[in-house]
N, C-alpha and C positions, 0 to 999 in steps of 0.2 A: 228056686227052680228056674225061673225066665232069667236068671242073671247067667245059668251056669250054661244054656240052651243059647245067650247070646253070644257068649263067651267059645262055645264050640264054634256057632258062627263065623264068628274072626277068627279064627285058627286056619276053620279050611277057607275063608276067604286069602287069607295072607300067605295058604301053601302056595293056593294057585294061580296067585298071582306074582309069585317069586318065582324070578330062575334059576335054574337049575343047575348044578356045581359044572354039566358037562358043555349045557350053552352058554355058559361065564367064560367057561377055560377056549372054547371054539370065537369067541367075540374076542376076546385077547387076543389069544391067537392068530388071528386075522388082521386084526386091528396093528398087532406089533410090525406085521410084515411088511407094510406100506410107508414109503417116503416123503418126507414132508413136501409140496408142490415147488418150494425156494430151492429145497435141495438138486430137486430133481433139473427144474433150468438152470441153477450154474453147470450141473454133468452136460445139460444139452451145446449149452453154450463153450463151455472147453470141446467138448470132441468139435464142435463147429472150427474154434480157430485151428485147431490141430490139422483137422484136414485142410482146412485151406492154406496153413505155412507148408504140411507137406507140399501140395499143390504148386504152390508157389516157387517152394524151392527146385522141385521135377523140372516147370517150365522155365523157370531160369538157368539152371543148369546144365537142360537139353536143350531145349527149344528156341528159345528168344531170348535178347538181353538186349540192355539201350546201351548208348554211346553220347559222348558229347562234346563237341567240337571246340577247342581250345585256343589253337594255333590255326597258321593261315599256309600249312603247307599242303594241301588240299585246294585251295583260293583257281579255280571258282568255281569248279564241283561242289565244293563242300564249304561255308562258310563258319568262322568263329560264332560259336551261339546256336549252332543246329544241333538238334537232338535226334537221334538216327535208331531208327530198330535194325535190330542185326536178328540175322538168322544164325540161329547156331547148330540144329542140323541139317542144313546144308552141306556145310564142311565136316562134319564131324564134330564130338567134345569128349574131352578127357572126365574120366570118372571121378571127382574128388576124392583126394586121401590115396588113390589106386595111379598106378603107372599105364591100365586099361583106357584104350579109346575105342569110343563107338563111332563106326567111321561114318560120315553123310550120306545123303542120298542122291550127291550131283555129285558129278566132275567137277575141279577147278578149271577156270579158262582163263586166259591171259586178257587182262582187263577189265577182269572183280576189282572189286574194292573191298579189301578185308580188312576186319579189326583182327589184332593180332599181339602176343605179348612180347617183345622187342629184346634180341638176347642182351643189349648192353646195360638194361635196366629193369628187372625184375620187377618195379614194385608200376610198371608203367603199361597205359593198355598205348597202341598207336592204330592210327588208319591211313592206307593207303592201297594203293593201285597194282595189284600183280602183273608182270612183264615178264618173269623170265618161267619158263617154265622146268621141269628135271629134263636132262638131253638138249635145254636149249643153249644155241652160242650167241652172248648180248654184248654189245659194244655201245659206245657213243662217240661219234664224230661232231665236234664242233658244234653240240647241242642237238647235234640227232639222231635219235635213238633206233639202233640196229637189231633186228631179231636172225639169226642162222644167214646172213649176210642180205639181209633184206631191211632196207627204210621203212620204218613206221609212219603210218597216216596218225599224228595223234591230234585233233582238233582240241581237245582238253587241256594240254600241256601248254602253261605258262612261264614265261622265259622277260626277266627284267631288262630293260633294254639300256646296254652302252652299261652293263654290269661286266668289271672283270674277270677271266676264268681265275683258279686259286687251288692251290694243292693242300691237301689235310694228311695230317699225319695217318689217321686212322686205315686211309685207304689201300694202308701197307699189306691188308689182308688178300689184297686182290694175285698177289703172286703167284698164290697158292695153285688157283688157278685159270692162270692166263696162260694163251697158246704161245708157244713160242713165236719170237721176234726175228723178223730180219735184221743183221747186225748185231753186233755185239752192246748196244745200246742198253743203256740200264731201264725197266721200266717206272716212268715217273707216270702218274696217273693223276688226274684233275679229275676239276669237277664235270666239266664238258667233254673231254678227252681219256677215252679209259676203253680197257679190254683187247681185243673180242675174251671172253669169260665163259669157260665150259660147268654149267651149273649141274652137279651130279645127283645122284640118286635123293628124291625126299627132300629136294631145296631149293628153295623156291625165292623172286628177285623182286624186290617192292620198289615202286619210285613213286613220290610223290607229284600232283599235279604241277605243281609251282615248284618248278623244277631251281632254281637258281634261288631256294630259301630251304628247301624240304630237306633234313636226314635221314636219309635211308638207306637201303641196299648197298649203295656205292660206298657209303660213311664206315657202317656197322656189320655189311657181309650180309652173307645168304640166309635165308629165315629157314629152321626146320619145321616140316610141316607138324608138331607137334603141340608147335607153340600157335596155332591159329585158334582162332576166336571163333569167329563167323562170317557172313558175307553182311554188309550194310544194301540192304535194300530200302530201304523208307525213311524222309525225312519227316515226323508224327510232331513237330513243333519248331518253330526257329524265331530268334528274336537277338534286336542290336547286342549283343555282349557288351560290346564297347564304348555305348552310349554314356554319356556322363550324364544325363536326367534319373529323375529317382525310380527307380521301378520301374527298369527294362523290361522286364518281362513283362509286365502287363501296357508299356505304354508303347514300345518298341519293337512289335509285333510281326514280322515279317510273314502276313496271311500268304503271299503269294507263292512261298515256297513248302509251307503247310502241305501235308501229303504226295508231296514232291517223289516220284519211285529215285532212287538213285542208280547211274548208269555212265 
């Protein structure tokens, strides 16, 4: 009789302290819905880099891009080894993959300095100095450079000295449009000597600062405004390029020109 009275005891001890088929199913339940804590920061961690390549790419694309100084046809605005931010809505940029541009939020003015993609060479960015405007007439006499029959002041412009003038094939393009000549005289056109040149709709006249080294506008013709880049406003680093010590960059350091506005 106490064995069979114990025996009932442990039965309902063991109902009720057992759960119940609906709070098993409602604990799984729960429990299944939940991601491991690993799982869940790698998701946090991808959408993080996502957003910020998108990011990256928007501002590169629209906004800012750098640039970096190679050559010395810029010399001495712009030195081999400076690394330059460009504004690229300023001018406008083209949509990648799309023939769409969104156009700037400035005017050009004659005496930017744009980066820009160069028509004789596709795979090349170049920077130089805008001169000629659409509607303007540009010449150069004997090294000096004419805007609508007017002398430019250009304190910028670099000229080698007891350097001979020289005529290039290329500058055959200038025919196209040049104003007609007095005389029957064929036009030969140099590198000092050329124009006057009616620049028409949408095209626009690059010259380099160091004028008697630079190829540009006179060489390769009129740039379509489609192919512009940005305006370079800021020099954000600069250092010897040229230096033959190990590790220019960090030893070669041109601090003085560091945040330099360009102008």
């Amino acid at each position: 009789m106490a064995k069979k009275q114990r025996r009932k005891r442990t039965e309902r001890g063991g109902q009720k302290g057992a759960p119940s088929q609906d709070s098993a199913s409602r604990a799984g339940s729960g429990g299944g819905g939940k991601k491991p804590p690993e799982e869940n920061g790698v998701l946090e961690w991808a959408k993080s880099i996502l957003v910020a390549l998108v990011l990256f790419y928007i501002i590169r694309s629209f906004l800012v891009h750098t640039f970096v100084i190679i050559s010395g046809s810029m010399e001495e605005t712009l030195l081999v080894g400076d690394l330059l931010l460009v504004n690229r809505a300023a001018v406008g940029s083209q949509v990648p993959g799309t023939s769409v541009r969104i156009p700037g939020y400035s005017n050009l003015e004659r005496g930017d300095i744009l980066v820009f993609d160069p028509p004789h060479e596709e795979d090349m960015k170049l920077v130089k100095r805008l001169m000629g405007l659409p509607g303007d007439t540009v010449e150069m006499r004997d090294k000096v450079f004419f805007v609508n029959g007017q002398a430019m002041e250009e304190p910028y412009a670099q000229h080698t000295p007891d350097r001979d003038d020289e005529m290039h094939p290329w500058m055959t393009w200038q025919e196209e449009y040049v104003l007609p000549r007095e005389g029957n005289g064929r036009y030969r056109p140099t590198r000092d000597n050329w124009g006057p040149l009616v620049i028409p709709e949408d095209r626009y006249f690059m010259l380099g600062d160091n004028r008697d080294t630079s190829l540009d506008s006179r060489y390769w013709g009129l740039l379509e405004g489609w192919r512009l880049e940005g305006r370079a406003v800021l020099v954000y680093f600069s250092y010897n390029k040229d230096s033959l010590r190990p590790f220019p960059w960090l030893r070669e350091i041109r601090w003085g020109r560091v945040g330099d506005l360009i102008n």
